[in-house]
N, C-alpha and C positions, 0 to 999 in steps of 0.2 A: 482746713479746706485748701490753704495754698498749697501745702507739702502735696496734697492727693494730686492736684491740679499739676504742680510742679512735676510729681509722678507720671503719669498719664503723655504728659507733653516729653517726657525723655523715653519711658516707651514708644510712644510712636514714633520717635525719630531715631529709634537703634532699630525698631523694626522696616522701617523705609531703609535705612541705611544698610540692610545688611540684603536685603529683597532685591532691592534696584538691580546694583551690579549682579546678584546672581539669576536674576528671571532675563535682564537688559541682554546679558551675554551667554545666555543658553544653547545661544546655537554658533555659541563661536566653535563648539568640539564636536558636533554633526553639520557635517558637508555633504549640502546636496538632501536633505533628508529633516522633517519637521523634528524638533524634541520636546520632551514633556517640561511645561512651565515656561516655556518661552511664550514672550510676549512679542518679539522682534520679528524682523522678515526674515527670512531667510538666508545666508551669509550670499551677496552676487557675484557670479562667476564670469561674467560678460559684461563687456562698457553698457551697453542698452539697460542691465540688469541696476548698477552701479548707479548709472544715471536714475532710475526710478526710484532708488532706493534716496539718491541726495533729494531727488523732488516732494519723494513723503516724509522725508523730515524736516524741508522750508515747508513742506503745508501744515504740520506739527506745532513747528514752535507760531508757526502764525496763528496759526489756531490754538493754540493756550496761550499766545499775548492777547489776545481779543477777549479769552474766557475771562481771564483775569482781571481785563479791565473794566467786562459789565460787571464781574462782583463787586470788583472795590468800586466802582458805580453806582451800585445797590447799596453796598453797604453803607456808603456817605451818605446816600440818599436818604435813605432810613435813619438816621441817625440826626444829618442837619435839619430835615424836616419834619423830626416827631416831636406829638403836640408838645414834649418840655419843652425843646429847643427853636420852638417856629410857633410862638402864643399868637405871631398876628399872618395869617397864611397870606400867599399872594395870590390874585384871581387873574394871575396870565394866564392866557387861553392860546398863544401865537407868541413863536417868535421865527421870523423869516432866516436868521443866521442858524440857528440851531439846526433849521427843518434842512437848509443848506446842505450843511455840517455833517448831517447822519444821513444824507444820501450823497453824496461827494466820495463822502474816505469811505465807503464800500467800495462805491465803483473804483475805485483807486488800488483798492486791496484786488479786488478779482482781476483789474488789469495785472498788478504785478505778477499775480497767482499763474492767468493764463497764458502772458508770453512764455514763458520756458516751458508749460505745459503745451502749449502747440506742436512750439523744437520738440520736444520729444517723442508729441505723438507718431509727429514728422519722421523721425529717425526710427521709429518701431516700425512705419510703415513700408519705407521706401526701403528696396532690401541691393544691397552692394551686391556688383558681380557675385558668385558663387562659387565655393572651391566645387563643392559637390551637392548633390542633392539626394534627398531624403522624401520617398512619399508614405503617408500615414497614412491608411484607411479604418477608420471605426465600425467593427462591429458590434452586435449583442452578443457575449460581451469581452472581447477580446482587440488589439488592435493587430491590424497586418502592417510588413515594410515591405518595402523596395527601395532600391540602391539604382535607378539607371542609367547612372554614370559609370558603374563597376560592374558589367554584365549583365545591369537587369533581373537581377537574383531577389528571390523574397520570401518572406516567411511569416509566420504567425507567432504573436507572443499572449501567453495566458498566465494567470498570477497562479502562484504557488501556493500550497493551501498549508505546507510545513516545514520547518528547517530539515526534514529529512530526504526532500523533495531536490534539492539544491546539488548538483551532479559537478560541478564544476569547484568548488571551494569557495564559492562567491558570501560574502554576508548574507544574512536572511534576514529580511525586514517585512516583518508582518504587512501584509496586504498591498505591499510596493515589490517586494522583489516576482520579480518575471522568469519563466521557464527559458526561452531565449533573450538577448538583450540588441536595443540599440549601440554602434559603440560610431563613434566620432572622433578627428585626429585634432587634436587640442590648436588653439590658434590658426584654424580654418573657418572661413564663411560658410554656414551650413543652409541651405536654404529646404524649408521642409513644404513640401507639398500636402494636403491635410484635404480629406473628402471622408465622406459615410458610407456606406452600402446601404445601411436599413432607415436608420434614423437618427435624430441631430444625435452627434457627439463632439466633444473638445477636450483639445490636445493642450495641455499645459505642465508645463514647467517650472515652477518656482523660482528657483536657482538663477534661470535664463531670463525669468521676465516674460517669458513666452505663454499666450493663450491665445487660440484660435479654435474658433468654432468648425469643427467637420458636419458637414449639410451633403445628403444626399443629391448627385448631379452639380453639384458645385464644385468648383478647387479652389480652396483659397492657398495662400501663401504668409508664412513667418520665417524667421531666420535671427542662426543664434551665432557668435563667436565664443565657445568657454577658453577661455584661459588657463585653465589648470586642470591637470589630470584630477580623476577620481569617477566616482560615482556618484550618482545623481536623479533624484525621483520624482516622478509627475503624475498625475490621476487625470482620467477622464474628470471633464468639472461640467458636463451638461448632464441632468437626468436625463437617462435614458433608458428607465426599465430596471425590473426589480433585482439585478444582479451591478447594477452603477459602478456601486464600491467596487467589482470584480476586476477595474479594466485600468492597470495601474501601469507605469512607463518608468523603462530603469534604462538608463544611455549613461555609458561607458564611456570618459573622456581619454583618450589615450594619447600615446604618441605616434608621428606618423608613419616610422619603421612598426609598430605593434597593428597600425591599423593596416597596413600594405598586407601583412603577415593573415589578420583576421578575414579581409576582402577575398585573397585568396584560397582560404580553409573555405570562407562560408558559399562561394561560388562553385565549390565543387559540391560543400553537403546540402547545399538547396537548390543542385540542380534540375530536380524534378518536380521543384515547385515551380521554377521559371519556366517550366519546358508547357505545365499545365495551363499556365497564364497564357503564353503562348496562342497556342491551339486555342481555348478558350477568346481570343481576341480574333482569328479567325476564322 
């Protein structure tokens, strides 16, 4: 029985051991983009990202030092006071230090918990001047842009149904990659303007840390800085009607000579979508 025992206890620990690192680090080799078998967030491409990412791993280990310590809790308990070990019980019914004790170090814990959660709700909210600005409108089931810092230029983006759909050489990422793309100049303040036409939708980003809900007749406002080039994928994350899945978000981190470059291309090939908007606003 010991040898099985002994058995058992070094399988599971070559099985953790070999699990951990490769499920922990799964998305260290997709940027921007979820992978199969990861357990982790997303790799963060922005301080606001970065910051959320250190804040759910202090709420992590606090919350498995806490788990930890009702077991081994439980388990002393059950053990110093079953009937072999506790033949003569005690009939305490009160004790004012204890009752103290376990409402005290909560509230201690969720103070510690909530000041750096405030900071950063803070710093998600409040959005730093702006290089440029970006407006999002959600439809069923597609999202539009506009640029109205760069001519007021805009277009529609709809998901791709296959890699052969794909005109440009771009990667093809089932049910993320998009017919047009967002693109952005890397280490710029982005601030994105986010509304509906129809009904609720939300604009989210992973990568960024970024989720804001799109409400028809509303604008709300978020804002991202990415730090490194690449690509990068978001989904509507509000149900919105039986095509949801359909309305996926691929933005383009580039540099700022490629984005000067793209501003320019896209303000001539969508010029007759600006010119509709336009007239439609008049």
């Amino acid at each position: 029985m010991r040898i099985i025992s002994d058995f058992k206890i070094y399988l599971l620990t070559t099985i953790l051991t070999f699990l951990f690192p490769v499920l922990s680090n799964a998305n260290e080799d997709g940027l921007g983009v979820a992978t199969n078998w990861g357990i982790d967030l997303q790799n963060p491409i922005s301080e606001v990202a970065k910051d959320v990412y250190d804040m759910h791993f202090f709420v992590f280990i606090v919350m498995t030092l806490i788990t930890l310590f009702v077991l081994g809790l439980l388990i002393w308990v059950c053990y110093r006071y079953s009937e072999k070990n506790n033949k003569n019980p005690s009939k305490t019914v009160h004790n004012t230090l204890v009752e103290i004790l376990w409402t005290a170090i909560p509230v201690l814990i969720l103070v510690v918990i909530a000041v750096p959660s405030f900071k950063l709700l803070y710093k998600q909210d409040v959005i730093p001047e702006p290089d440029l600005t970006i407006k999002a409108i959600g439809y069923q089931w597609y999202w539009g842009y506009e640029y109205p810092d760069h001519g007021n230029f805009s277009y529609e983006a709809f998901m791709l149904q296959g890699e052969d759909e794909v005109e440009d050489g771009r990667p093809f990422k089932r049910m993320l990659t998009t017919d047009t793309i967002v693109v952005v100049p890397v280490n710029k303040i982005v601030r994105v303007q986010v509304t509906a036409a129809d009904v609720l939708h939300s604009w989210a980003v992973p990568a960024f840390s970024v989720k804001t809900d799109a409400v028809p007749g509303r604008l709300n406002e978020t804002w991202f800085k990415a730090e490194k080039t690449g690509i990068y994928y978001g989904m509507c994350s509000e149900l919105c009607g039986v095509n949801h899945q359909s309305m996926p978000i691929e933005i383009h981190v580039v540099t700022e000579n490629e984005f000067t470059k793209w501003v320019a291309e896209s303000q001539k090939k969508y010029a007759s979508n600006s010119e509709k908007i336009e007239l439609s606003a008049k």
